[in-house]
C-alpha positions in Angstrom: 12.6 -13.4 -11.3 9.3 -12.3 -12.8 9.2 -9.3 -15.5 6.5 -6.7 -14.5 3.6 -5.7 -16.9 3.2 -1.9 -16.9 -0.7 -0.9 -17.1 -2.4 2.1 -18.4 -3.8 4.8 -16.0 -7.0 5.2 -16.0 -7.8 8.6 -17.5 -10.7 10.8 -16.3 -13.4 12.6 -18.3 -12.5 16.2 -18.9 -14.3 18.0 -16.3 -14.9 21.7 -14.8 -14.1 21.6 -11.0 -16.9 23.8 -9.2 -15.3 24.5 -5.9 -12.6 23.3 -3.7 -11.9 22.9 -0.1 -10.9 21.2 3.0 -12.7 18.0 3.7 -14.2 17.4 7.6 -16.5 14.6 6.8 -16.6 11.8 4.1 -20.2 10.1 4.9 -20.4 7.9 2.1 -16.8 6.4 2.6 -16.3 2.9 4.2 -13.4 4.0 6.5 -12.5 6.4 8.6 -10.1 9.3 7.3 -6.9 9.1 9.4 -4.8 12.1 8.0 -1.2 11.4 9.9 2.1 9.9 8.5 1.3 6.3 6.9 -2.5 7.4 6.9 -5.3 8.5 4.4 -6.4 12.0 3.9 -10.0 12.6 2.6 -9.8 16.2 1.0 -13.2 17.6 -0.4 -13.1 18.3 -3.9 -16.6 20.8 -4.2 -19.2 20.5 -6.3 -21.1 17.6 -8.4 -18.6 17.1 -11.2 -15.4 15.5 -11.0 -11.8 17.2 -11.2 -10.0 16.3 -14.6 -6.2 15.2 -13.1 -5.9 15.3 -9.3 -2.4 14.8 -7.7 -0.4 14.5 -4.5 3.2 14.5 -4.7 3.5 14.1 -8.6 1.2 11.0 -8.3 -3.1 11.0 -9.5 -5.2 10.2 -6.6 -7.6 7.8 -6.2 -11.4 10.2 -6.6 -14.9 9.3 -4.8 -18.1 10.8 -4.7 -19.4 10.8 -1.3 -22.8 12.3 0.3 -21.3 15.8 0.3 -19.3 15.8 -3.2 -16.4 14.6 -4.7 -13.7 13.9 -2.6 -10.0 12.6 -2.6 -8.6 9.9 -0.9 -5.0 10.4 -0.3 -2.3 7.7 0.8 0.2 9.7 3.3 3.6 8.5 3.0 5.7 7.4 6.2 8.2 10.5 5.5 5.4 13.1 5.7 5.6 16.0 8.5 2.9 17.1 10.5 1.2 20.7 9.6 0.1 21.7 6.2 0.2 20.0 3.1 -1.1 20.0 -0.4 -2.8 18.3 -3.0 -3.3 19.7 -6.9 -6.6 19.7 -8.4 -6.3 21.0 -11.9 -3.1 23.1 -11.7 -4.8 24.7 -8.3 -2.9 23.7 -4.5 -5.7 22.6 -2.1 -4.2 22.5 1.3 -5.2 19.8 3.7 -3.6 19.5 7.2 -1.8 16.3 8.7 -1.5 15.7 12.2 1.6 14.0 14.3 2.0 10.5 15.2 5.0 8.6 16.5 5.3 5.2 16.1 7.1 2.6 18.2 10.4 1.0 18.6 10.8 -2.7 17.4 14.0 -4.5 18.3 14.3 -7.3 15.8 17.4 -10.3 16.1 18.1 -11.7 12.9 20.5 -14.6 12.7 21.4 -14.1 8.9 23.3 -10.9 9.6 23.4 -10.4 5.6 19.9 -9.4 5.6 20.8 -6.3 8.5 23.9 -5.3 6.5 24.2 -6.9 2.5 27.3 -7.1 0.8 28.3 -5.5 -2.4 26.6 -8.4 -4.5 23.4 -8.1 -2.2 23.5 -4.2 -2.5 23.9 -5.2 -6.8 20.5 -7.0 -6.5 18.8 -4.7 -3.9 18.8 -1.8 -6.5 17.9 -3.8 -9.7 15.0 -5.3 -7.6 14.1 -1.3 -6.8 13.9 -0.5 -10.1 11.6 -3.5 -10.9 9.2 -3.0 -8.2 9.1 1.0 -9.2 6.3 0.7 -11.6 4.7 -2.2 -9.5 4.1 0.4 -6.8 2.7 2.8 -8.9 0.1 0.0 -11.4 -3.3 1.7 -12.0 -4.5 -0.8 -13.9 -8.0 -0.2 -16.5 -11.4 -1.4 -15.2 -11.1 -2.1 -11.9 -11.7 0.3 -8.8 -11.3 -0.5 -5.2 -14.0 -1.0 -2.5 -11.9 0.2 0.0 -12.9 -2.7 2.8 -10.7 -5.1 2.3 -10.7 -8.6 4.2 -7.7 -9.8 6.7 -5.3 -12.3 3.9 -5.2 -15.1 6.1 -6.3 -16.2 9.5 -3.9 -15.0 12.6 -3.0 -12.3 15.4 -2.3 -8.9 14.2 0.9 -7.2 14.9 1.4 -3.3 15.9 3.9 -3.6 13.6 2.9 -0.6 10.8 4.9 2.4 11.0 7.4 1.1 13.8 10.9 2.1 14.0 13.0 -1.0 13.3 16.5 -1.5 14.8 18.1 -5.1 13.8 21.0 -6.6 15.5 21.6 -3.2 17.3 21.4 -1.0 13.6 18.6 1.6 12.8 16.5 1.0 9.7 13.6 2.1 7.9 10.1 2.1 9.8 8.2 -1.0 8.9 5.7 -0.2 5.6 3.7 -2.9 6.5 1.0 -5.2 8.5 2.5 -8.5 10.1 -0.1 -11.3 11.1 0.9 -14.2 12.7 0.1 -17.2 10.6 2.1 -20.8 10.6 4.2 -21.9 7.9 2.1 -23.1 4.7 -0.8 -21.3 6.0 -3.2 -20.5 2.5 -2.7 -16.9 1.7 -5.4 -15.1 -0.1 -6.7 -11.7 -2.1 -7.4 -9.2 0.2 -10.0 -7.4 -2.2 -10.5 -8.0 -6.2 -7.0 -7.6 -8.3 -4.6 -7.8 -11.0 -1.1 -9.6 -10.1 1.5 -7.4 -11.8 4.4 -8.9 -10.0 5.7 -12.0 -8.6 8.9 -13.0 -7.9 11.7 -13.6 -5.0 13.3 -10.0 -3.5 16.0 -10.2 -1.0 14.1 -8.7 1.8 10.5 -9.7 0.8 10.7 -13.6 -0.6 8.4 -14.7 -2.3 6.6 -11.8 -3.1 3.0 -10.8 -5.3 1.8 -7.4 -6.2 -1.9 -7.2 -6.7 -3.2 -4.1 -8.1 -6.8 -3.5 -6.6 -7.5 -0.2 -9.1 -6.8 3.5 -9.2 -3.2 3.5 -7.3 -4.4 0.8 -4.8 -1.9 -2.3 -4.7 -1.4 -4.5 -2.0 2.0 -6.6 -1.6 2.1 -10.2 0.3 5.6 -11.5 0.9 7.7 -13.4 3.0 5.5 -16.6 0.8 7.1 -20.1 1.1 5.2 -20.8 -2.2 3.2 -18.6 -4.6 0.3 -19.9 -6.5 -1.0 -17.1 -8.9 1.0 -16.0 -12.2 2.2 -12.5 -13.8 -1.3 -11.0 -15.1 -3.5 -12.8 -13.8 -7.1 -11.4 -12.6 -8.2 -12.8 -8.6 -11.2 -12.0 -6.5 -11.5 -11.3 -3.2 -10.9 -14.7 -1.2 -8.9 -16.1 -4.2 -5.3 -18.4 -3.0 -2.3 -16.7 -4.0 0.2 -18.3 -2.4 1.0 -19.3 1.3 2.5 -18.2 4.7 6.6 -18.6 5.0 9.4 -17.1 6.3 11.6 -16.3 3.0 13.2 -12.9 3.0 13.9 -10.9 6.3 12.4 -12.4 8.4 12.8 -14.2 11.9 9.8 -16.7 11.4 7.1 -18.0 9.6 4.4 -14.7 9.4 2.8 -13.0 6.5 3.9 -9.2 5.8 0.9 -7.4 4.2 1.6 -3.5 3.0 -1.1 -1.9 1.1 -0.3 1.2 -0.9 -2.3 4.0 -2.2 -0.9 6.5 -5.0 2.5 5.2 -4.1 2.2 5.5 -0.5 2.5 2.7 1.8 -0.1 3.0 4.5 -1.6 0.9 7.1 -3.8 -1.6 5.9 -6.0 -1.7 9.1 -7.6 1.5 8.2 -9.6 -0.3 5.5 -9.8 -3.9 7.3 -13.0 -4.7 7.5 -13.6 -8.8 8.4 -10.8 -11.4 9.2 -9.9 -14.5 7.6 
C-alpha cells in the first residue's frame, strides 16, 4: 500500500478583515451555492481585503473574491443539521444558515458478505487504512487553486447515489459520500480538474483507490479502479489518465465512485460538474 506525502498549507497574507456578513449572492462564482448537508455554503466575507485564517469546524476554508467581495466557500459535511451554523473569520463566529435535505434509501445486495460485516482482521486493516487516508482528506497542497468546474472522470450515466442512505444485505450503513457513474470495466478514468496525487493504493472498501489534491482543501477520490496508472506525487491536468473503471472494493459491479471533498467535507461533486466525458 502506498505511503501518503503530507503537503504544506497554503498560508495567507496577514490581512485586516473590513466587515463580515451573511452571503445571498456569489456572482463571480462558477456554481451555484447549495448550503444543505453534503453541500457548499458561500458566506460573504466583507470588504476588499482578504481574512488572515478562515475556518469551519477546526479546518481553513477555501477563499474567493467574487463581484461583491471576498467570500468563503464552505464544504458541508453529511452529519450537518439544518438551522444555524458558523464559520470563524479571524477569532470572530460568522453565522450562516443551512437548510434541510433528506436523501434517499438505497438497498444494495452484496454477495461478499465480508464487505457488509468485516471480521476482526478486516476491522485491523479498516482502521490503519483510516489513519492513512486522514491527512489525504485534508492535502492543501502549495501553488495550485481550484477552478471549481470540474469535468465528468469518465464517460457514463450518473447515479442519484450522493448522500443516500445505504442498507446492505438488510444492515444500515453510512450515507454514500460519493458520485457513482456507470462506466464498463476498463473504461479510461481521468482528472477531473488539475491535481496533485497524494495517495494511491488498495483500501478494503474503495480498491484501487487515488487521491488528487485540486488546491486549497479540494481533493477528489476515484476508486473501485481495476488498474491505476499515475504514481505517489505526481502532478496531472485536467483530462490526464489515472487509472480505469473496475469493480475492486465494495462494490456489486464494474462503476466508478467519484467523491470530492472540500475542507474535509465530502460533498456532491455535481454541484461543480460542469461538461461530461
Amino acid at each position: 500500500m502506498s505511503q501518503i506525502r503530507c503537503f504544506p498549507p497554503l498560508r495567507s497574507v496577514l490581512l485586516v478583515l473590513a466587515g463580515t456578513g451573511c452571503c445571498t449572492a456569489a456572482e463571480a462564482l462558477p456554481f451555484k451555492a447549495s448550503p444543505v448537508p453534503g453541500g457548499v455554503a458561500v458566506v460573504a466575507l466583507g470588504g476588499p481585503v482578504q481574512p488572515a485564517k478562515v475556518t469551519y469546524r477546526g479546518e481553513p476554508v477555501l477563499l474567493r473574491r467574487s463581484a461583491s467581495g471576498w467570500v468563503a466557500v464552505v464544504g458541508i459535511p453529511l452529519s450537518a443539521k439544518a438551522g444555524k451554523d458558523a464559520i470563524e473569520v479571524d477569532g470572530q463566529a460568522v453565522a450562516f444558515s443551512l437548510k434541510p435535505k433528506r436523501y434517499p434509501e438505497q438497498r444494495v445486495q452484496l454477495k461478499d458478505a465480508r464487505k457488509v460485516t468485516p471480521n476482526a482482521e478486516d476491522e485491523a486493516r479498516i482502521a490503519k487504512e483510516q489513519v492513512l487516508m486522514g491527512p489525504a482528506w485534508k492535502a492543501w497542497p502549495t501553488g495550485f487553486s481550484p477552478a471549481l468546474s470540474f469535468h465528468q472522470p469518465t464517460p457514463g450515466s450518473l447515479t442519484a447515489s450522493f448522500g443516500m442512505r445505504r442498507v446492505f444485505n438488510g444492515v444500515p450503513r453510512s450515507p454514500h459520500s460519493g458520485l457513482d457513474i456507470r462506466a464498463p470495466q476498463g473504461q479510461a478514468v481521468r482528472a477531473p480538474a488539475a491535481g496533485i496525487v497524494v495517495l494511491t493504493g488498495d483500501f478494503f472498501y474503495s480498491g484501487n483507490a487515488v487521491f488528487l489534491a485540486h488546491g486549497e482543501g479540494m481533493v477528489s477520490l476515484l476508486c473501485h479502479l481495476s488498474k491505476i496508472t499515475v504514481k505517489q506525487g505526481q502532478v496531472l491536468k485536467a483530462g490526464d489518465l489515472l487509472g480505469e473503471v473496475g469493480m475492486t472494493g465494495r462494490a456489486s459491479g464494474p462503476h466508478l465512485h467519484w467523491s470530492l471533498s472540500l475542507n474535509n467535507a465530502r460533498i456532491d461533486p455535481r454541484l461543480f460538474l460542469r461538461s461530461k466525458r
